[in-house]
C-alpha positions as CSV (number, residue, x, y, z in Angstrom):
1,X,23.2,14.5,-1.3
2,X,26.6,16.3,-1.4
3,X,28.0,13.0,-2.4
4,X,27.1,12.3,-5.6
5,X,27.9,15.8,-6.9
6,X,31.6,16.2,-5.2
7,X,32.0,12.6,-6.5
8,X,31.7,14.1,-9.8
9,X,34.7,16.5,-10.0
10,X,37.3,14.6,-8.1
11,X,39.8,12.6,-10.2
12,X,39.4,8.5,-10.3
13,X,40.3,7.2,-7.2
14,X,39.9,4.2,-5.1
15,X,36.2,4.8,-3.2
16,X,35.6,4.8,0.5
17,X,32.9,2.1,1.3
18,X,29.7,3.2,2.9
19,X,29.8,2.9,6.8
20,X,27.3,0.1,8.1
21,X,26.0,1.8,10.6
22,X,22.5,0.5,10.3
23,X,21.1,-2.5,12.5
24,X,17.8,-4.5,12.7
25,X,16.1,-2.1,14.7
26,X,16.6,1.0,12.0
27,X,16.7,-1.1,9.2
28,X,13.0,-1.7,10.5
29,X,12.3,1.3,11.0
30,X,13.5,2.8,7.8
31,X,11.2,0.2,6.2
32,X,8.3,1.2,8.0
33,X,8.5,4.5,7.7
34,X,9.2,4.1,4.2
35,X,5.9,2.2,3.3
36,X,4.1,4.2,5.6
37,X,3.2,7.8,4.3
38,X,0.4,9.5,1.6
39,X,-1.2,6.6,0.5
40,X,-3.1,5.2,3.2
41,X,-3.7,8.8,4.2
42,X,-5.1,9.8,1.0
43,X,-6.7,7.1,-1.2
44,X,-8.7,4.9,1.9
45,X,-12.1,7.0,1.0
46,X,-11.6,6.6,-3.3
47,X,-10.6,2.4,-2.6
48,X,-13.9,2.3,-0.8
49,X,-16.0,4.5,-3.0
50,X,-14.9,1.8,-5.4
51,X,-15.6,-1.1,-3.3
52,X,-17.8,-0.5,-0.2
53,X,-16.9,-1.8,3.2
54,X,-15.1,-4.6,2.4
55,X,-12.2,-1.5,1.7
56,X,-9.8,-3.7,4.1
57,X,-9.5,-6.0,0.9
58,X,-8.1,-4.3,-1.6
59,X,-5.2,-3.6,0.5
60,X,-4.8,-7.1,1.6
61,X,-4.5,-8.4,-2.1
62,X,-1.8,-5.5,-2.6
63,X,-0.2,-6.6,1.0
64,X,0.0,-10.1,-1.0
65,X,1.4,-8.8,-4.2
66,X,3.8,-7.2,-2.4
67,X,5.1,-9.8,0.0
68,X,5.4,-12.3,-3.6
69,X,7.9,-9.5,-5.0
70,X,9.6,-8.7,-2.0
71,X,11.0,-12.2,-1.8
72,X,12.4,-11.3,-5.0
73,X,13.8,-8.3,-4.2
74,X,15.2,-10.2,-1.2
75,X,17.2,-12.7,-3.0
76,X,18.8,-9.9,-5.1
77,X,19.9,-7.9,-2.5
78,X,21.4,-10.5,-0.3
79,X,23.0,-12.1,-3.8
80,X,24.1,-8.3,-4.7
81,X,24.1,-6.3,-1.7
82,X,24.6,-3.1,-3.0
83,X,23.4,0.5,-3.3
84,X,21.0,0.4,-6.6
85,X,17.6,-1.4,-6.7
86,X,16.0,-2.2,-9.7
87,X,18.4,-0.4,-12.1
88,X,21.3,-2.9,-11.3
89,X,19.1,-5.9,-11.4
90,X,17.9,-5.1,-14.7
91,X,21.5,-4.2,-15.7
92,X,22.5,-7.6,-14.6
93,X,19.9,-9.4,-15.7
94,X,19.3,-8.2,-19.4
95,X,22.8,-6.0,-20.0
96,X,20.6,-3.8,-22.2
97,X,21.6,0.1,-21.9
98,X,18.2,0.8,-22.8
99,X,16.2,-0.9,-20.6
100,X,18.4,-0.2,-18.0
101,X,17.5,3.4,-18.9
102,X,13.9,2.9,-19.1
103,X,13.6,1.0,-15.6
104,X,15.7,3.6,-14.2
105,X,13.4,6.2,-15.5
106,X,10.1,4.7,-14.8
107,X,11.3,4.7,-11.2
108,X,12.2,8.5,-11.6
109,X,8.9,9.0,-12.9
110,X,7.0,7.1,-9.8
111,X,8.7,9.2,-7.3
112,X,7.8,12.9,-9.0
113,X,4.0,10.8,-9.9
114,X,4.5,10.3,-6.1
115,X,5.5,13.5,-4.2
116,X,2.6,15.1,-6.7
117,X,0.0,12.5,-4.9
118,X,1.5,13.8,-2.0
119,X,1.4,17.9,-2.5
120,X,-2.5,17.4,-4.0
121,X,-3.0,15.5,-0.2
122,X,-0.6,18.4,1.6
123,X,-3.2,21.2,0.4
124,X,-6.1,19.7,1.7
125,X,-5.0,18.8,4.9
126,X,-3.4,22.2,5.1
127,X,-6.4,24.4,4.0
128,X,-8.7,21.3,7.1
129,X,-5.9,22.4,9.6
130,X,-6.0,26.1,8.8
131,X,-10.0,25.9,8.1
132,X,-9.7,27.3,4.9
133,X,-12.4,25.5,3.4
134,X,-10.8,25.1,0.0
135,X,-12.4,21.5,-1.0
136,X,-10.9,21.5,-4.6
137,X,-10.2,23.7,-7.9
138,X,-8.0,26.6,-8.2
139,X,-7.0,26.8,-4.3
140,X,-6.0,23.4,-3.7
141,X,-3.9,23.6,-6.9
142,X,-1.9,27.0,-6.2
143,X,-1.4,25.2,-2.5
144,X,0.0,22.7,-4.0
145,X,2.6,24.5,-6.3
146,X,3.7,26.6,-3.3
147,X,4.6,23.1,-1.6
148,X,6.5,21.6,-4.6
149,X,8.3,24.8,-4.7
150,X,9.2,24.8,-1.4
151,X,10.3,21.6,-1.7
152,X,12.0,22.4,-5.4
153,X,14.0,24.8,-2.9
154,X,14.6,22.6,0.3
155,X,16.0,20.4,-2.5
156,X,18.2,23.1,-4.0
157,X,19.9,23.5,-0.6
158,X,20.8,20.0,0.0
159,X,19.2,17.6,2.2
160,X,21.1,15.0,4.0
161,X,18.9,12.0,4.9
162,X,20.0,10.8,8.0
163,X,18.7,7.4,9.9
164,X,17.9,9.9,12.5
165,X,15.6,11.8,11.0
166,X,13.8,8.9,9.5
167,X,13.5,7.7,13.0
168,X,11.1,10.8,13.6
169,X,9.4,11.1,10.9
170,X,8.5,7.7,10.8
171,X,7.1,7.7,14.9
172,X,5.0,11.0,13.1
173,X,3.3,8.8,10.5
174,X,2.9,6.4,12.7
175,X,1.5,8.3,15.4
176,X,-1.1,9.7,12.9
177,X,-2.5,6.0,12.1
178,X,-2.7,5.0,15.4
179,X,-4.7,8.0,16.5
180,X,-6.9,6.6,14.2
181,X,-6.5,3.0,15.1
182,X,-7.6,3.4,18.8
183,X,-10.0,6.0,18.0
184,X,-11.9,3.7,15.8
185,X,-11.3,0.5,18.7
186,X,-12.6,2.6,21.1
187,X,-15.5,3.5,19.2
188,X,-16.5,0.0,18.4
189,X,-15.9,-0.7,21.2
190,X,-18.2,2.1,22.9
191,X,-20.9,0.4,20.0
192,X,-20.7,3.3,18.0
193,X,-20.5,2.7,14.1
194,X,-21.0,-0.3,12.3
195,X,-19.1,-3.3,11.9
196,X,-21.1,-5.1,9.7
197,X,-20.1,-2.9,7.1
198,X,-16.5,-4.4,6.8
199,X,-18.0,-7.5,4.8
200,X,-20.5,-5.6,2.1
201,X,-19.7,-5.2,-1.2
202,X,-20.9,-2.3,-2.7
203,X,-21.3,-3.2,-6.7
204,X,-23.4,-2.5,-9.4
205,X,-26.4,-4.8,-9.6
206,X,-25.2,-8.3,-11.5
207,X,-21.2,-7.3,-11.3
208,X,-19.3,-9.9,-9.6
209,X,-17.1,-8.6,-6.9
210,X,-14.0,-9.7,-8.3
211,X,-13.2,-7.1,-10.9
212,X,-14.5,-4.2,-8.5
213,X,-11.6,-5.4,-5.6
214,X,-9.2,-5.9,-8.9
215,X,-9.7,-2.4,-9.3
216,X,-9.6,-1.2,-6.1
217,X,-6.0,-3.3,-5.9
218,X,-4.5,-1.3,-8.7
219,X,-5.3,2.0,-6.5
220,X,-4.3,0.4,-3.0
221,X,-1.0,-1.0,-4.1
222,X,0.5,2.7,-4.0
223,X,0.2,2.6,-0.2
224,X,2.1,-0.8,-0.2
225,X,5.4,0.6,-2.5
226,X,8.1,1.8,-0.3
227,X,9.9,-1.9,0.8
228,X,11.8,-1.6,-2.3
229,X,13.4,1.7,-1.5
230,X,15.5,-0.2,1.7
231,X,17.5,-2.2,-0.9
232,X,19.3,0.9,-1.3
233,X,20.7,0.7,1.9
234,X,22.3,-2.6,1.7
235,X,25.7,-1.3,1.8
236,X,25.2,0.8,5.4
237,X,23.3,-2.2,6.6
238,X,25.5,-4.7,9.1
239,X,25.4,-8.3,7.7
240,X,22.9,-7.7,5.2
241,X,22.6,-11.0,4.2
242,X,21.8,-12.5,7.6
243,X,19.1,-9.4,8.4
244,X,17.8,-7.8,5.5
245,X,15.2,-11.5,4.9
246,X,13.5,-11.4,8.1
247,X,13.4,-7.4,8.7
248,X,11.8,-6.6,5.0
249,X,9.3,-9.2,5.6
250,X,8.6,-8.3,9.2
251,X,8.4,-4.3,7.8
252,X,5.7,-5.6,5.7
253,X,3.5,-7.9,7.9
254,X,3.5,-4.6,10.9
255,X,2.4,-2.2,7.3
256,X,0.2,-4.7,6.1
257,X,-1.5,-4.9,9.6
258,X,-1.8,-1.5,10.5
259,X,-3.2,-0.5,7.3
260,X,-5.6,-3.6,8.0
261,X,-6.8,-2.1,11.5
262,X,-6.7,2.0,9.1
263,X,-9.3,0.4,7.1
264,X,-11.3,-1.5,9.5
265,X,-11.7,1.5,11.4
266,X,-12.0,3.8,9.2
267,X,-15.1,2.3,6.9
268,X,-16.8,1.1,10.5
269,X,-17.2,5.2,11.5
270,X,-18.0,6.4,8.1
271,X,-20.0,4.9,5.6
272,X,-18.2,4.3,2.0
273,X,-19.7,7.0,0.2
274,X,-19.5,9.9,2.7
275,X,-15.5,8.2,3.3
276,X,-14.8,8.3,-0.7
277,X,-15.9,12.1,-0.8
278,X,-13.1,14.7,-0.6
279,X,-9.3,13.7,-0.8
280,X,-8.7,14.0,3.3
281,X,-10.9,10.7,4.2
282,X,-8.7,9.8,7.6
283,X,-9.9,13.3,8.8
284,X,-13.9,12.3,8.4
285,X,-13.0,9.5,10.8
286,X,-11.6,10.9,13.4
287,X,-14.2,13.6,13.1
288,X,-16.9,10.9,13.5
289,X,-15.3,8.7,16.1
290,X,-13.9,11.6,18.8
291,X,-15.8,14.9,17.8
292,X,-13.8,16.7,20.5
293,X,-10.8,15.4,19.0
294,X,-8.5,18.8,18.1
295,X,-8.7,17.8,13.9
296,X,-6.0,20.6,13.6
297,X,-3.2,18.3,15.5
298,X,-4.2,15.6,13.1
299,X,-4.3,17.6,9.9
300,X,-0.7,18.4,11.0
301,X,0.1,14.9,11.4
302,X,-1.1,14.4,8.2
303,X,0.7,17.0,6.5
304,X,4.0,16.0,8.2
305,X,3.6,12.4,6.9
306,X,2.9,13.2,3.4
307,X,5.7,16.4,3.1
308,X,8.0,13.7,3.8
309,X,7.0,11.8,1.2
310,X,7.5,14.5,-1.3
311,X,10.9,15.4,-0.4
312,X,12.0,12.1,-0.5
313,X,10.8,11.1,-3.5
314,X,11.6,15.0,-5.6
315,X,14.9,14.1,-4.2
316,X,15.3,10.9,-5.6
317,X,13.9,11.9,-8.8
318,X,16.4,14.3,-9.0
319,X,19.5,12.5,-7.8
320,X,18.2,9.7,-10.8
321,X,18.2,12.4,-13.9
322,X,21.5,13.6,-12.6
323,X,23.0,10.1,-12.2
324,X,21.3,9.7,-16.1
325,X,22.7,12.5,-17.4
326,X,26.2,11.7,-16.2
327,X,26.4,8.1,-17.8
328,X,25.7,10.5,-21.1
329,X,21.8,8.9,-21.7
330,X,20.3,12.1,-21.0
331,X,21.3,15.3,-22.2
332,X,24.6,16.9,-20.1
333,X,22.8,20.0,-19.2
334,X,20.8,18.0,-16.4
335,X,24.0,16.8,-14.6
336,X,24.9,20.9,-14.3
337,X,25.8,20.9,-10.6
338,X,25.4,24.3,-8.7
339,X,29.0,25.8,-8.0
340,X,28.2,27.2,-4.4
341,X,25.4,24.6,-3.0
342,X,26.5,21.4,-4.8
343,X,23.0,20.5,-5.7
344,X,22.2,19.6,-9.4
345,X,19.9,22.3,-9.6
346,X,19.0,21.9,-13.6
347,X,18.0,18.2,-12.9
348,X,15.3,19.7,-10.1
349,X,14.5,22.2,-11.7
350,X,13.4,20.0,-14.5
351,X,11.9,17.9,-11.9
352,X,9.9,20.2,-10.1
353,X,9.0,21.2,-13.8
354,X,7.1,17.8,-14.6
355,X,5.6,17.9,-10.9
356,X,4.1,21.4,-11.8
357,X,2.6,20.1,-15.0
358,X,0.8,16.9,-12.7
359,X,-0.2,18.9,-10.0
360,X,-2.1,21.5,-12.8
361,X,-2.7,19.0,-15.4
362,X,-4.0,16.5,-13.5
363,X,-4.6,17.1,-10.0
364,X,-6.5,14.3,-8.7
365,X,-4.9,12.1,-6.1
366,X,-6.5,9.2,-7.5
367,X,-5.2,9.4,-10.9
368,X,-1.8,10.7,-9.2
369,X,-1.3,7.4,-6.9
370,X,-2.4,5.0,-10.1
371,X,0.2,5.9,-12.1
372,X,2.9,5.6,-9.6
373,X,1.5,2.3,-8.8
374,X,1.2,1.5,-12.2
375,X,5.0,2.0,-13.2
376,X,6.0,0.9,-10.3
377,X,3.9,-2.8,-11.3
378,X,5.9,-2.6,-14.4
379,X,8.8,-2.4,-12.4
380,X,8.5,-5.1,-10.1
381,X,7.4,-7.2,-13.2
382,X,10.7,-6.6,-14.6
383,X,12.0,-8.0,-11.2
384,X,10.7,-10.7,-11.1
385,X,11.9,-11.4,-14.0
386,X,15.7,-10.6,-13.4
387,X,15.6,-12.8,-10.6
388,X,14.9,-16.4,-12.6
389,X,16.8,-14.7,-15.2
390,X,20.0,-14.3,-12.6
391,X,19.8,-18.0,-11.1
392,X,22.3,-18.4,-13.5
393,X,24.3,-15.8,-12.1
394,X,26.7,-17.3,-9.0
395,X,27.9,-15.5,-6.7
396,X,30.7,-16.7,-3.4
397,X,28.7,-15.8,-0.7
398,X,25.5,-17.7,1.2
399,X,22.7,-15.4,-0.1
400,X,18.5,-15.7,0.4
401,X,16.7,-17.4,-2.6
402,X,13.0,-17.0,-3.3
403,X,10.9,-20.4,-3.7
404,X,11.2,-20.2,-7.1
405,X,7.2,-20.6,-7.8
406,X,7.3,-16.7,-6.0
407,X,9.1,-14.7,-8.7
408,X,7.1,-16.4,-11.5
409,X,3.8,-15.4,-9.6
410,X,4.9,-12.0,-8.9
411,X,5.6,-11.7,-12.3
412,X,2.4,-12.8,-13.3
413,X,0.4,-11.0,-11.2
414,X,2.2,-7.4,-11.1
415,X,2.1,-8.0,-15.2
416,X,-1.5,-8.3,-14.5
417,X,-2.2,-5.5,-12.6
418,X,-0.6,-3.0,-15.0
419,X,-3.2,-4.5,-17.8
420,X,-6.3,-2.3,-19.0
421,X,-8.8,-5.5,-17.7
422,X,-7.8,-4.4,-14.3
423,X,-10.4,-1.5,-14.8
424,X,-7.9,1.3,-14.7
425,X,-8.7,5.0,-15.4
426,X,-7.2,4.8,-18.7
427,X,-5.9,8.5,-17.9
428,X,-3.0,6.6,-15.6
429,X,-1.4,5.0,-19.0
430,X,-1.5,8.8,-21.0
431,X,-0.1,10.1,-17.8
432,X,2.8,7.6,-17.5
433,X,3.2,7.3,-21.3
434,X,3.4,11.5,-21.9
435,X,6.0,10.6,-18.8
436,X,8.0,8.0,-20.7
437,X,7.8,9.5,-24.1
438,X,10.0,12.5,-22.5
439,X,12.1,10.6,-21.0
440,X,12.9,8.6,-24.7
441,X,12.4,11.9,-26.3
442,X,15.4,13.6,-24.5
443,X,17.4,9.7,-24.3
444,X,17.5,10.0,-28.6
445,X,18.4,13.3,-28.5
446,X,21.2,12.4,-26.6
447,X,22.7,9.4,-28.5
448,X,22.4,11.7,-31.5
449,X,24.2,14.5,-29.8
450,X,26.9,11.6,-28.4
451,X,27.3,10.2,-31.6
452,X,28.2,13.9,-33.9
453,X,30.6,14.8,-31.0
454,X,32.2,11.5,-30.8
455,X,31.0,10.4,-27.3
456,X,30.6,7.1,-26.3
457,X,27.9,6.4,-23.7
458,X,29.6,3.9,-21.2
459,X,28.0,1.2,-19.9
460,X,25.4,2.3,-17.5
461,X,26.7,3.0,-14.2
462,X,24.2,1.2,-12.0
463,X,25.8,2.7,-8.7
464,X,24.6,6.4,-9.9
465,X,21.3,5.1,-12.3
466,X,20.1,3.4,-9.2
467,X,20.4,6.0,-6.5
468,X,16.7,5.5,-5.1
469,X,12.9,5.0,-5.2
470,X,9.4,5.9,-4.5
471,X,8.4,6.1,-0.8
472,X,4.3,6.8,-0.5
């Protein structure tokens, strides 16, 4: 993270390219591991309170949805293979400062939305592994703060994200669902549980099913974000061109099929109701399929999994405000860098700030994951979007390109999903709106600031606005 803030005080000079140093193999893996993480640990049990046994669906449709925008993201990465995601896209696309701004910020806000989903899911699985029996309320919440300020301070000190390290934690996430995969084989296979369950619907009397899943979608969707992140790598990934097509969609389909077999298993041991109680539902499973199973090791597991997640995504949240505040749309004060560590330690502390307020405010994991999935929909919307917008836009080299009927259905249906019809807690659009409005709030302030000392904002600097994304 050193980068971005030594970049900052050395005069204008030519740039060292990024090394590709990345291959299929841990271009794969980053993707996995990047999709991979709190949401399928955490929101399995409140998508089946909402649907029954048939919880395996509401992740498919989202595995769908997904795979639609990811072709998108694919031909924009191959046409512009370069570190920034959305932001540069948009930038591209539209060459509006401010919705460059607010696309960059709605990520930002996703990833602090994100790693708060994922301290709310750290305290429980921490107070399960050290048998505190804190099911909710105050404890889980002060457990929670102590993790985001660890992480606030893990942050502080600079973290280098290495392919390495991804490399591990993703085998730990991993790990963790397949414990629960072949615990819950085994089982059915051993005619414990009950597979019938996997096609009942469990709706109020004289409800079609449809809405109910539609629901459930707008919930499971946050275990699917993640793919988008690896665009970001482009420029340390060899031939990105050539690979980046059939790895992303290959990440997907082993996701996608795992969180299949999660679900399967998971709704086959437990019945929907007891799984949709409490905020740790993976732990209920392997408690029911292999008593004798230590839950400690997989309450560690757990925890591992979704502290990743956090870091990750305070980082990127983080790195974004800075990046903001540089290009002079959000006040200076949050590009302060720290003189000794070379952290910007204003823009996480402001971070860890709005994190605090979730965690306290709002607490449930349900509500959490929504609203990261629902700014992230609005996201990908835009997207989808850029990318018929951007046909236009030639480029020299050979690049992917999406069946055009793709983008326009992605469009459609991520548009969809973020809509009230979908049956979403209403809370998730005060949460991301309060979100939003600060981040307007403190973008106005600036331009009036910019304007009485005679600043003029550049055009956005999609190489620093579009540093990262949300990993679940």
């Amino acid at each position: 993270m050193a980068d971005i803030t030594a970049a900052s005080h050395q005069p204008a000079t030519v740039e060292p390219s990024l090394h590709r140093v990345m291959g299929p193999w841990l271009l794969l893996l980053f993707i996995v591991g990047d999709i991979l993480g709190t949401g399928i640990y955490a929101l399995t049990g409140q998508v089946a309170k909402q649907v029954g046994g048939v919880v395996w669906l509401p992740f498919l449709v989202a595995f769908v949805v997904a795979l639609i925008t990811a072709f998108s993201y694919l031909e924009l990465v191959t046409k512009y293979p370069r570190a920034a995601g959305a932001a540069l896209y948009t930038h591209k696309a539209f060459g509006i400062h401010f919705i460059t701004f607010i696309v960059a910020f709605a990520v930002m806000c996703s990833g602090i939305t994100s790693a708060s989903t994922a301290s709310r899911a750290f305290a429980v699985n921490f107070s399960s592994a050290f048998g505190l029996g804190l099911e909710g309320g105050t404890g889980i919440i002060l457990l929670g703060l102590a993790f985001m300020a660890v992480v606030a301070v893990v942050n502080f000190r600079g973290v280098g994200e290495s392919v390495k390290a991804n490399v591990v934690l993703t085998c730990v996430e991993l790990t963790g669902l397949l414990i629960v995969i072949v615990i819950g084989m085994w089982a059915i296979g051993m005619g414990q549980g009950d597979v019938s369950r996997i096609t009942e619907f469990h709706t109020p009397e004289g409800v079609s099913p449809v809405w109910p899943v539609i629901a459930a979608t707008t919930l499971a969707f946050f275990a699917m974000v993640g793919f988008e992140d690896s665009v970001n790598m482009a420029e340390e990934t060899k031939n990105p061109s050539k690979i980046f097509p059939k790895i992303l969609l290959a990440g997907l389909l082993i996701t996608g099929l795992i969180y299949m077999l999660v679900s399967i298993s998971a709704v086959t041991l437990v019945e929907p109701a007891e799984l949709g109680e409490g905020e740790a539902p993976l732990l209920k499973v392997v408690q029911a399929g292999a008593p004798n199973f230590p839950i400690g090791i997989f309450a560690f597991i757990t925890m591992f999994a979704v502290a990743n997640s956090a870091l990750i995504n305070m980082l990127m949240a983080s790195r974004l405000v800075y990046g903001m505040s540089r290009e002079h749309v959000l006040p200076p004060v949050l590009g302060t860098v720290h003189p000794t560590r070379h952290t910007p330690y204003i823009a996480i502390i402001f971070t860890t700030l709005l994190a605090f307020g979730l965690i306290t405010f709002v607490g449930s994991v349900p509500q959490l994951g929504g609203t990261t999935a629902l700014l992230l929909l609005c996201v990908f919307t835009v997207v989808n979007v850029a990318v018929l917008v951007l046909r236009k836009d030639k480029v020299s080299h050979e690049h992917f390109r999406a069946p055009t009927i793709l983008p326009i259905i992605g469009a459609v249906a991520c548009g969809f999903l973020t809509g009230p019809w979908t049956g979403r807690n209403p809370e998730q659009y005060t949460i991301a709106g309060v979100l939003l409005a600060i981040g307007v709030v403190l973008w106005a302030v600036t331009v009036m600031v910019n304007k009485r000392m005679g600043v003029v904002p550049k055009a956005p600097d999609v190489e620093d606005l579009g540093t990262g994304s949300t990993v679940n």
